[in-house]
C-alpha positions as CSV (number, residue, x, y, z in Angstrom):
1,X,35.5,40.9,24.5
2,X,37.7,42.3,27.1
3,X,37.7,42.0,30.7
4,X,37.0,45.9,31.2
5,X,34.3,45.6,27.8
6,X,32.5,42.7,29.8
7,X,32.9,45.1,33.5
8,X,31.6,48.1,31.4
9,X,28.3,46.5,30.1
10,X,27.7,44.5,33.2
11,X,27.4,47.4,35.5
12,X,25.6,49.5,32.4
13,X,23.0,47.0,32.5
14,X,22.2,46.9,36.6
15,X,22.1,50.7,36.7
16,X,17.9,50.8,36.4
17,X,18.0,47.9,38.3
18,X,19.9,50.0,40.7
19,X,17.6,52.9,40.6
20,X,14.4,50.9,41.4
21,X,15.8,49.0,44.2
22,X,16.6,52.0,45.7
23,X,13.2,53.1,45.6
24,X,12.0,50.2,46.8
25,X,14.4,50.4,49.9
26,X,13.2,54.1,50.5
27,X,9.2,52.7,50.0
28,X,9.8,49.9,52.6
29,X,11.0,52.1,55.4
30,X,13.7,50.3,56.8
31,X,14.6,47.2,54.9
32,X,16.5,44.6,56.6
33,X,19.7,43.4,55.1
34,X,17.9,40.1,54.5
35,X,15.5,41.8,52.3
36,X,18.4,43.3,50.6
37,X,19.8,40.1,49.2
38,X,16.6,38.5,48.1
39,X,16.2,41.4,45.9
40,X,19.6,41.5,44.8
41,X,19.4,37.8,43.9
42,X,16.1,38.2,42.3
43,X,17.2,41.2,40.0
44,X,21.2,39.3,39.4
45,X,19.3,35.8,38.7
46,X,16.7,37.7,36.0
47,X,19.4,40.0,35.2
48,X,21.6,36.6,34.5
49,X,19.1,35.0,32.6
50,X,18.1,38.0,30.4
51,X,21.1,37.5,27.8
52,X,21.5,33.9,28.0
53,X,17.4,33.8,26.5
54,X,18.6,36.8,24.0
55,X,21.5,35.1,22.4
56,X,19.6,31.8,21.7
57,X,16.8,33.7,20.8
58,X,19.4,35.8,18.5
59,X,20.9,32.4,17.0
60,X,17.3,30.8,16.7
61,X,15.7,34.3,15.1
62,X,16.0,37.6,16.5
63,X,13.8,39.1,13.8
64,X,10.5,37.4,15.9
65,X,12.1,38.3,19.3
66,X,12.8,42.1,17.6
67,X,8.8,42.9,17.2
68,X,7.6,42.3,20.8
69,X,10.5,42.8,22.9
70,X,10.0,46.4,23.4
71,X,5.8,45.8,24.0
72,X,6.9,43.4,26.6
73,X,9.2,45.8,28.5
74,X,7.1,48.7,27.9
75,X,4.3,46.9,29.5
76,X,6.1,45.0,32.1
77,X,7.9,48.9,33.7
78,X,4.4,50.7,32.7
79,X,2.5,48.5,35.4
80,X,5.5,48.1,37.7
81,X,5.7,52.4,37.5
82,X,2.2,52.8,37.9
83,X,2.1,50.6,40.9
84,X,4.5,51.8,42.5
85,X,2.9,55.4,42.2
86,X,-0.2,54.6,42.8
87,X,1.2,53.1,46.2
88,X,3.3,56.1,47.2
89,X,0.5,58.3,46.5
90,X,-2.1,56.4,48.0
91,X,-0.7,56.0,51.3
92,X,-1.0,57.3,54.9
93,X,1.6,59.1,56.0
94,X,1.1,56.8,59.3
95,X,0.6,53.5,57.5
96,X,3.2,50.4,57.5
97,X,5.6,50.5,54.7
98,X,4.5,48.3,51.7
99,X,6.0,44.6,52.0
100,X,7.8,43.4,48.1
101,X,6.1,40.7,47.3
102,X,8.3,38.2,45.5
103,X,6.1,38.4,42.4
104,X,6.3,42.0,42.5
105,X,9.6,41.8,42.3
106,X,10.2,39.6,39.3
107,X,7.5,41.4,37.4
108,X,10.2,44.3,38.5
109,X,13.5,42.0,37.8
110,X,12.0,41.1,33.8
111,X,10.9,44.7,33.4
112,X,14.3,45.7,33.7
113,X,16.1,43.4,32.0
114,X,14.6,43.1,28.6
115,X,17.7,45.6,27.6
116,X,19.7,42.8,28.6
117,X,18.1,40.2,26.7
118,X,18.3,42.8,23.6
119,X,22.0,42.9,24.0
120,X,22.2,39.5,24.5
121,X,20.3,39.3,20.9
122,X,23.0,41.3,19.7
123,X,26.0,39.3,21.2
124,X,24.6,36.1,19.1
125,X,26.5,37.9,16.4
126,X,29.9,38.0,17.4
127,X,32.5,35.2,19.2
128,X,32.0,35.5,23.0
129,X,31.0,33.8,25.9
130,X,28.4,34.1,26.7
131,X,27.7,32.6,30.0
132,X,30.5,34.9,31.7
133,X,29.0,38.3,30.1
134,X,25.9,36.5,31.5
135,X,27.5,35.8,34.9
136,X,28.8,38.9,35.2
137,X,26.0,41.3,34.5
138,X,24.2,38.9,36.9
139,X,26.9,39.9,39.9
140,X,26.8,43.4,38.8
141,X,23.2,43.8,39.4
142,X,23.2,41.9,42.9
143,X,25.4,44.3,44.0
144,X,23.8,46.9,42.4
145,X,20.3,45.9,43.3
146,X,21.5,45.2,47.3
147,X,23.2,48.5,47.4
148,X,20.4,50.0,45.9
149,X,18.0,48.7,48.7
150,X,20.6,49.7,51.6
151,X,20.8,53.1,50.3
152,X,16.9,53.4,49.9
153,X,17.2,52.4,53.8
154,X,19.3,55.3,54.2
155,X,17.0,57.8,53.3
156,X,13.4,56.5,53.8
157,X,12.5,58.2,56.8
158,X,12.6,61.2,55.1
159,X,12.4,60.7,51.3
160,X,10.7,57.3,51.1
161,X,7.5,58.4,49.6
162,X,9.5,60.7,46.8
163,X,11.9,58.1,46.1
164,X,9.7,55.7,45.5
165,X,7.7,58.2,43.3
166,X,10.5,58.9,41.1
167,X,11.6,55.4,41.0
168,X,8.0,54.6,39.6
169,X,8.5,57.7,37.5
170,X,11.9,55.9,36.2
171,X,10.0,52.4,35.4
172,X,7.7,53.9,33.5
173,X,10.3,56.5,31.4
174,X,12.6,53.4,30.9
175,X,9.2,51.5,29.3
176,X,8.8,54.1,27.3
177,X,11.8,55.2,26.1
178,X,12.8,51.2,25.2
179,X,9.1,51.5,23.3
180,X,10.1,54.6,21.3
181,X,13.0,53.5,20.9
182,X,12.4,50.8,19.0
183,X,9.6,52.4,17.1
184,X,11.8,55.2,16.3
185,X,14.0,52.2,14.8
């Protein structure tokens, strides 16, 4: 796989990691750059992982990890999405910000990255490495996910609650469209 192939398919694979961090930057008001990274490192880490568990599932048998792949992601965004809407719609306009709690956000990270486990399933099939398509999708979504969050910052005081609407709204049309897809076959 070439160098551009491997650039190409990393940054394809942060972009709803992108989009959800940003609404999650925008819901927390004013994230601090600390808060930034941990979510960056949480999403690249997951995001990391994803096709590294797809390609040995792909080798071991990808026709089990085929039937409940798409359930998994599907219900993983669906709760994530509906949370996160909920939240937006449930709260003051004078109340704190809502703090991302770490198992929030891998709930989030997983949700997100079962594409990248599927195309990890699919890479078991041809002669790459694997761990650098893994290690680079991984850097790709931490700076994705981080710039994401910054740029939520940038516009939460007066779009937080409708970014983090549509980013719920995003969750739950990336759940279902993975669902249909694969339904659809």
């Amino acid at each position: 796989m070439s160098p551009f192939a491997i650039a190409a398919l990393a940054f394809s694979m942060s972009v709803d990691a992108f989009v959800v961090s940003v609404g999650r930057g925008a819901a927390l008001g004013r994230p601090r750059y600390s808060e930034a990274l941990r979510t960056g490192a949480v999403f690249g880490i997951v995001e990391a992982a994803t096709p590294i568990i797809g390609w040995t599932a792909g080798i071991a048998a990808s026709s089990l990890l085929e039937a409940v792949d798409h359930w998994i992601a599907f219900g993983l965004l669906g709760a994530v999405g509906l949370h996160m809407l909920w939240a937006a719609l449930h709260r003051s306009a004078d109340a704190e910000p809502p703090k991302a709690s770490l198992p929030v956000l891998i709930a989030t990270a997983i949700g997100t990255s079962l594409d990248a486990m599927a195309v990890g399933v699919s890479l078991a099939f041809f002669d790459v490495n694997i761990l650098v398509i893994a290690l680079a999708i991984g850097l790709a979504t931490f700076i994705m996910s981080s710039g994401g969050m910054l740029m939520g910052r940038l516009i939460s005081e007066r779009w937080g609650r409708i970014a983090e609407v549509l980013a719920g709204v995003t969750l739950i049309g990336i759940g279902v469209s993975i669902l249909v897809h694969h339904l659809r076959g």
